[in-house]
C-alpha positions in Angstrom: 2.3 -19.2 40.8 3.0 -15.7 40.8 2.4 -12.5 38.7 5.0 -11.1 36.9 4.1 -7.0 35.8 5.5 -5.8 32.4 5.4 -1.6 32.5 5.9 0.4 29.7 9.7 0.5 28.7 12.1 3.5 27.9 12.3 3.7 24.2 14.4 6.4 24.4 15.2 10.4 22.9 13.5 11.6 26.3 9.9 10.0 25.3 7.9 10.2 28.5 4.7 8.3 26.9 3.2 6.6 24.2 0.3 5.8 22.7 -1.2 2.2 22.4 -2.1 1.4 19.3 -2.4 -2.7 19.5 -2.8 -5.6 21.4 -1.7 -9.0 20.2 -3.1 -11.1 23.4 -6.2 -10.7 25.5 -6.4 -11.9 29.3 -6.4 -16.0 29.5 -3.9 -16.4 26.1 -0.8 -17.9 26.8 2.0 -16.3 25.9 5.8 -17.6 25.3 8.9 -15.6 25.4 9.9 -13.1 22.8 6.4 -12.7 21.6 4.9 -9.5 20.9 2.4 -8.5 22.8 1.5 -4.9 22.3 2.1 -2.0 19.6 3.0 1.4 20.8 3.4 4.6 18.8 5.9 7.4 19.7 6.0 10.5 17.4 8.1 8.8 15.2 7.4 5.2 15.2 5.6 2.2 16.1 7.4 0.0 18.5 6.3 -3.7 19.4 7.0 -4.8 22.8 7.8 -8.2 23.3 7.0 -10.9 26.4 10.3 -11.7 28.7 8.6 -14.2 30.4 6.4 -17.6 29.7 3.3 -16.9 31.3 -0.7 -16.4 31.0 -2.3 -13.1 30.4 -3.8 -11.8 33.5 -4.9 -8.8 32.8 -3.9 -5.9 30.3 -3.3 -2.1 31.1 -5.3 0.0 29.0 -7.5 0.3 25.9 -6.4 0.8 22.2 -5.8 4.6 21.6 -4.7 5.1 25.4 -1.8 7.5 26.0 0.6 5.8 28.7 3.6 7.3 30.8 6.7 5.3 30.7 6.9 2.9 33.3 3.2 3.0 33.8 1.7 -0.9 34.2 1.5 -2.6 30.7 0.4 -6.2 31.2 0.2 -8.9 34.0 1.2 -11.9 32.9 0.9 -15.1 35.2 4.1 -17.4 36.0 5.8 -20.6 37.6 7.4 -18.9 40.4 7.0 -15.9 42.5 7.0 -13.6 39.4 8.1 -9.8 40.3 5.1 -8.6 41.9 5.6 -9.2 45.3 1.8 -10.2 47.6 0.0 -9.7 44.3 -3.7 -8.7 44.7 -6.1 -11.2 43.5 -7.9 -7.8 42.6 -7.4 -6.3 39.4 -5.6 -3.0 40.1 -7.9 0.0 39.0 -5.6 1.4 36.6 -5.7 -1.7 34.7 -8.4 -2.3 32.1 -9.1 -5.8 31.2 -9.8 -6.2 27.5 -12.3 -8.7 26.9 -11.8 -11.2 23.7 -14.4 -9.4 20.8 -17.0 -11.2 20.0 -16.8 -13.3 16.7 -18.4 -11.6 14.1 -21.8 -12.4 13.1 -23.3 -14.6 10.6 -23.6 -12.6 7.0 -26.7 -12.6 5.4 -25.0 -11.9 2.4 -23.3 -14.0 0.6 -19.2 -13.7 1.5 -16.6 -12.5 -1.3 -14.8 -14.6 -3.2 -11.1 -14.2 -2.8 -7.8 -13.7 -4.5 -9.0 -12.0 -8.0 -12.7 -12.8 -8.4 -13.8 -13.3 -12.1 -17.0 -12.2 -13.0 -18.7 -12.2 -9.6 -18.8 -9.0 -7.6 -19.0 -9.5 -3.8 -20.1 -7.5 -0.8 -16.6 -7.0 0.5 -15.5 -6.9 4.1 -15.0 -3.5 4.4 -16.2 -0.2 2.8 -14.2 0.5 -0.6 -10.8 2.7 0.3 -11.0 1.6 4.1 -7.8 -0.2 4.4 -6.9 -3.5 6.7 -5.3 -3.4 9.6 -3.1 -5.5 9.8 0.6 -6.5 11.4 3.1 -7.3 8.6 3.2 -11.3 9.8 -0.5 -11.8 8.9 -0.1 -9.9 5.5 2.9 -12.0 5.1 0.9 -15.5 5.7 -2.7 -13.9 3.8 0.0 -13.6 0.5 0.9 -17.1 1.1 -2.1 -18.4 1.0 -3.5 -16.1 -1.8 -5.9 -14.0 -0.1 -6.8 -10.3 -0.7 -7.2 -8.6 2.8 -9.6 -6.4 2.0 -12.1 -9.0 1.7 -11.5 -10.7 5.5 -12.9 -9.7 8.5 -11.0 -8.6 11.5 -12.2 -10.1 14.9 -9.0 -8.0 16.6 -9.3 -4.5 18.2 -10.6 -1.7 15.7 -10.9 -4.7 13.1 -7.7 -5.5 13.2 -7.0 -9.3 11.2 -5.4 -11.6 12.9 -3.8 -15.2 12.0 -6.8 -16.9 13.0 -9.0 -14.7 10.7 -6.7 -15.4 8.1 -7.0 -18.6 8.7 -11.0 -18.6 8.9 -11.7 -17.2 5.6 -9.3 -19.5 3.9 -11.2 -22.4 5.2 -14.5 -21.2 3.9 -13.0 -20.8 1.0 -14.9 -19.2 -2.1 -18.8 -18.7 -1.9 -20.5 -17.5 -5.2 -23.3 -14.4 -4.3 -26.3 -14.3 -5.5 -26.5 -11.4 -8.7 -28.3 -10.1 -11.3 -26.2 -9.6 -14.1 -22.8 -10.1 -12.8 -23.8 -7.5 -9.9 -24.8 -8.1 -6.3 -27.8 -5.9 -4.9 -27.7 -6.3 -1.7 -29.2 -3.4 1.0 -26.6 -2.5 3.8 -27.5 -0.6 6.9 -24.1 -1.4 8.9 -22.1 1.0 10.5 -18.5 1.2 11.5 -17.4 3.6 14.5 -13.5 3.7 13.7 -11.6 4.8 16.5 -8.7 7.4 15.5 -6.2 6.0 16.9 -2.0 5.5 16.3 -0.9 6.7 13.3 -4.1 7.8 11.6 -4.0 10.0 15.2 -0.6 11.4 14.7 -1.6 12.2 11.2 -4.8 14.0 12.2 -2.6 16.4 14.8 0.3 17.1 12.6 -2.1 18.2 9.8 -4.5 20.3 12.2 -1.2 21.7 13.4 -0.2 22.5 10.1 -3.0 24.5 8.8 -3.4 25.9 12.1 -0.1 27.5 12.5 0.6 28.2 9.1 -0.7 30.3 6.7 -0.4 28.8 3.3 -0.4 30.3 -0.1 0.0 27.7 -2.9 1.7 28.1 -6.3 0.6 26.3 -9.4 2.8 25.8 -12.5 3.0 23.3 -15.6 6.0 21.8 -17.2 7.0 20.4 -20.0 8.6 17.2 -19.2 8.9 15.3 -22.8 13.1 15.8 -22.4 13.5 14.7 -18.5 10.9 11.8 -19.9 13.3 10.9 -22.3 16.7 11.4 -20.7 15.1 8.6 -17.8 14.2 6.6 -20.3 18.0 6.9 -21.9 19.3 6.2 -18.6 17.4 3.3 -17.5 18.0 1.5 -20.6 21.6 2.2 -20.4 22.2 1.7 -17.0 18.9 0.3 -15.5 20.1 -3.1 -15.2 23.4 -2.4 -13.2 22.8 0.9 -11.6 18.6 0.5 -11.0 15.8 1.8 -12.4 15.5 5.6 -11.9 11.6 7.0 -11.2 11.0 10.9 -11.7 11.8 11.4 -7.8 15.5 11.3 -8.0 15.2 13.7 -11.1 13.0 16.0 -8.9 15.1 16.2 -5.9 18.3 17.2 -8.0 16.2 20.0 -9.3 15.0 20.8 -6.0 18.7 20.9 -4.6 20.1 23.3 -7.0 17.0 25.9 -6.9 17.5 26.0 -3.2 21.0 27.0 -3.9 19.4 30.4 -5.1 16.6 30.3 -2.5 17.9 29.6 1.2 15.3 30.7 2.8 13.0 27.5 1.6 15.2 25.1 2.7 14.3 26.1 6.5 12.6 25.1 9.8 10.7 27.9 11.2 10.4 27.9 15.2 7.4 30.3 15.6 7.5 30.3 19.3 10.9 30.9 19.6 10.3 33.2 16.5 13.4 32.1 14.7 13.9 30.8 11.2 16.5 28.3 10.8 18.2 27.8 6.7 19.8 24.6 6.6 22.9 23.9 4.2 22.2 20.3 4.1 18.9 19.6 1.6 17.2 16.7 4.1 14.0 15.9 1.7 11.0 14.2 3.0 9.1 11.8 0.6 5.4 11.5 1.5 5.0 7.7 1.4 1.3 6.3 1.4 1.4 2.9 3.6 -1.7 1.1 4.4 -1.7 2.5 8.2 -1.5 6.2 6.5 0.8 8.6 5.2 4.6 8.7 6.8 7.3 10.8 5.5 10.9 9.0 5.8 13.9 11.4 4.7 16.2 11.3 2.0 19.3 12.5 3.7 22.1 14.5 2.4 20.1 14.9 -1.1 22.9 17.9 -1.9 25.5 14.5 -1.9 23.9 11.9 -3.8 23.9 11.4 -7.7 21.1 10.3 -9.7 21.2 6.4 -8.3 22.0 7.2 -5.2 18.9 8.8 -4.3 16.7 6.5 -5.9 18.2 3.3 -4.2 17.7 5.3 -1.2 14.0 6.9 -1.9 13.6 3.0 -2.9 14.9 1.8 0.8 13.0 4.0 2.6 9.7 3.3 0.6 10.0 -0.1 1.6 10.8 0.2 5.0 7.8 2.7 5.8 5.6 0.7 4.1 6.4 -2.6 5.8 7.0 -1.0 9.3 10.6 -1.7 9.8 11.5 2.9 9.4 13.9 3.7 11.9 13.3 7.0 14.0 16.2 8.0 12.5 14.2 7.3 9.3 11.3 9.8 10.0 12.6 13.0 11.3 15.0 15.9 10.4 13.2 16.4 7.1 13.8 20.4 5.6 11.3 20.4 2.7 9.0 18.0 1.3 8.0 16.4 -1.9 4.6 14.6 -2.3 3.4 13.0 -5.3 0.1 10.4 -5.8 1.9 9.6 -9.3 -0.7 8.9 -11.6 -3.4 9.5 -9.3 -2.5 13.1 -8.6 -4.8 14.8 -10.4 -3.7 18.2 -12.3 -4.1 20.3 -9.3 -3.3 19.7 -5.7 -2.9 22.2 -2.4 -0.1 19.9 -0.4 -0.5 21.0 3.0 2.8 21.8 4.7 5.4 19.2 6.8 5.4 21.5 10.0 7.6 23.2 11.1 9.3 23.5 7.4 8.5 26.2 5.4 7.4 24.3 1.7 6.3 21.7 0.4 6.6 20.4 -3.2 3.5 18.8 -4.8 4.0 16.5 -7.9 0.4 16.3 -10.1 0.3 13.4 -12.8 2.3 13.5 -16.2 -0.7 13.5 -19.2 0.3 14.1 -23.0 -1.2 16.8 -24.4 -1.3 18.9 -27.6 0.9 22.2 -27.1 2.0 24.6 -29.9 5.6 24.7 -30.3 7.3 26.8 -33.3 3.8 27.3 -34.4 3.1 23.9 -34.6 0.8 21.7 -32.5 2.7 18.4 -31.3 2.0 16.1 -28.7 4.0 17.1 -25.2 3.8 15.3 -21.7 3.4 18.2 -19.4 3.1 18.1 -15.5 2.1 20.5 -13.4 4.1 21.1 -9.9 1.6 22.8 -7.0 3.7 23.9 -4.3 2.8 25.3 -0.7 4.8 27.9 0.8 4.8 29.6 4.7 3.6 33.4 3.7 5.4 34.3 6.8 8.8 33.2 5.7 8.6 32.6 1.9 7.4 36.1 -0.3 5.3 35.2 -2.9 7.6 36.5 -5.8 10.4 34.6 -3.8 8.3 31.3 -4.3 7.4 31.9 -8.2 10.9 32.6 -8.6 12.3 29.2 -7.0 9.3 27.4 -8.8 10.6 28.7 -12.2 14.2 27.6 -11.4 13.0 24.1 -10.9 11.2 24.7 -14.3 13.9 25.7 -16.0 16.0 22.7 -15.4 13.4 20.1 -15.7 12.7 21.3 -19.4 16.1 21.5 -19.9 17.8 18.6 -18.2 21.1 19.0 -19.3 20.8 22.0 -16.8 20.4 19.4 -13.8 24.1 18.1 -14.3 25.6 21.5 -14.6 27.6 23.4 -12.1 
């Protein structure tokens, strides 16, 4: 037998290290070729790395949440043969941390939740309520199959993370009814969590903190009246839903966007505060805050100066989908010049979007409500949204700011505006 030594590979665009954000196997599993093994995060990405060989886990290289070098020791995995470790210590190396197997979780006092869409019972779920589950997109592929809700199964994997055999636990339990008073369960907790912060949830933490850091914000509020653009969508998708696809307020938003930066360079920018240099781009490269259950990621809409109506929502529609499953390229995630955000018809009337660093503004979208507004002297029933935008008060003048605002305003009431050149 011998020891063959995976290290951590090159992904590329001069990464030097990475961060590990999961492990798949634990020392003792056996592991076949092509499997994934770990998750690692660069600044732009999570990347799995796969097994070459057929082998059993020896020992692994570090803890969830370490930072590793490129071509620093990953995984020893045991094989036929003499492997690529030439004299191999029978000694654990130091830099290598084995990670024991976690414990199985302990018996519940509590009676467990029932699963897929409980009735009238309420359970004491897994997990607080707005934690989300961690898990890789194969085990949320196999819970849908079998109908089960993952907030409601435990994870036995690192930082709680579910794996197939969870999955695969809780289905065989199956549903247990709790014991409740009036269709409620009162039932005293005293457990804690300690939730490491760790991959993405990490990289969100230091690009915020960076943010407000660096920047100083000033954010500007306005409301608008979008009863036309509501209609016009609504004209369009039933004319044209079927062939073209459906078209969400986004793609409406960013054509609005693109022709007020037309008048207002200096938003659509990068600023390099080191280098003290502002950079206006020609090319409108919008990021589109995407909530995923791992966190927020931004993916860009590129070229939004050269796409039409459809365009941009097949492609705000693409890019969803792959952030949200995992599969965003780097290519994906980066290059972004401005930023729209919007919690649809959670986001509230007011919001103070914090900025995508090192852009200059961002673009906050607060929920649509109908409300009674005087027109002509007359009070009739308008939907109305209110846009709350962030801007860099070292780049972007407050009048400056107001001004582009109202541009986008103006069009928005007036659609036909959008389409004019």
């Amino acid at each position: 037998m011998g020891v063959h030594v995976i290290r951590m590979p090159d992904i590329g665009e001069g990464i030097a290290e990475v961060e590990l954000v999961a492990w798949h196997v634990k020392p003792g599993d056996t592991v076949a070729e092509d499997q994934v093994l770990a998750d690692v995060m660069t600044d732009k990405a999570t990347v799995e790395i796969p097994s070459p060989v057929v082998g059993t886990v020896q020992s692994l290289g570090g803890e969830i949440g370490k930072v590793m070098a490129v071509g620093s020791e990953l995984i020893r995995i045991e094989v036929e043969g003499t492997g690529n470790v030439r004299n191999a210590p029978a000694a654990v190396p130091k830099e290598a941390v084995a990670v024991a197997a976690p414990p199985p979780p302990a018996p519940q006092k509590e009676a467990l939740p029932t699963p897929i869409k409980p009735a009238a019972q309420v359970a004491s779920a897994a997990r607080e309520s707005g934690d989300k589950p961690i898990a890789s997109p194969a085990v949320r592929r196999h819970a849908w199959d079998l109908g089960i809700e993952l907030q409601f199964v435990r994870g036995s994997g690192p930082a709680g993370r579910i794996t197939h055999a969870d999955v695969d636990a809780y289905a065989a339990r199956g549903p247990v009814t709790p014991t409740a008073r009036g269709g409620i369960a009162y039932v005293e907790r005293n457990d804690e969590e300690a939730v490491p912060v760790i991959g993405l949830r990490r990289k969100i933490a230091q690009k915020m903190q960076e943010s407000k850091r660096r920047i100083p914000h000033f954010t500007y509020v306005e409301e608008i009246d979008v009863t036309e653009l509501e209609a016009l969508r609504a004209r369009l998708n039933a004319k044209w839903g079927a062939a073209r696809g459906r078209l969400t307020l986004l793609p409406l938003l960013a054509r609005a966007l693109v022709l007020a930066l037309r008048e207002f360079p200096q938003i659509n920018a990068r600023f390099d505060d080191e280098a003290g240099v502002v950079t206006r781009h020609g090319a409108v490269h919008i990021g589109i805050a995407t909530q995923t259950d791992a966190g927020l990621i931004v993916p860009v809409l590129r070229h939004a100066e050269a796409r039409d109506l459809w365009a941009s929502a097949g492609e705000i529609a693409r890019l969803a989908e792959a952030a949200r499953s995992g599969k965003a390229a780097r290519e994906d995630l980066s290059g972004s010049t401005i930023t729209i955000t919007s919690l649809g018809a959670l986001g509230g009337i007011v919001s103070t979007p914090v900025i995508n660093h090192p852009e200059v503004a961002i673009v906050g979208v607060n929920r649509i409500v109908e409300r009674p507004m005087i027109r002509a002297g007359a009070v009739v029933a308008r939907q109305m949204m209110n846009l709350s935008s962030s801007f860099d008060h070292r780049v972007v003048d407050g009048v400056h700011a107001a001004e582009f605002v109202q541009a986008m305003r103006a069009m928005l009431e007036c659609p036909a505006m959008l389409f004019v050149e």
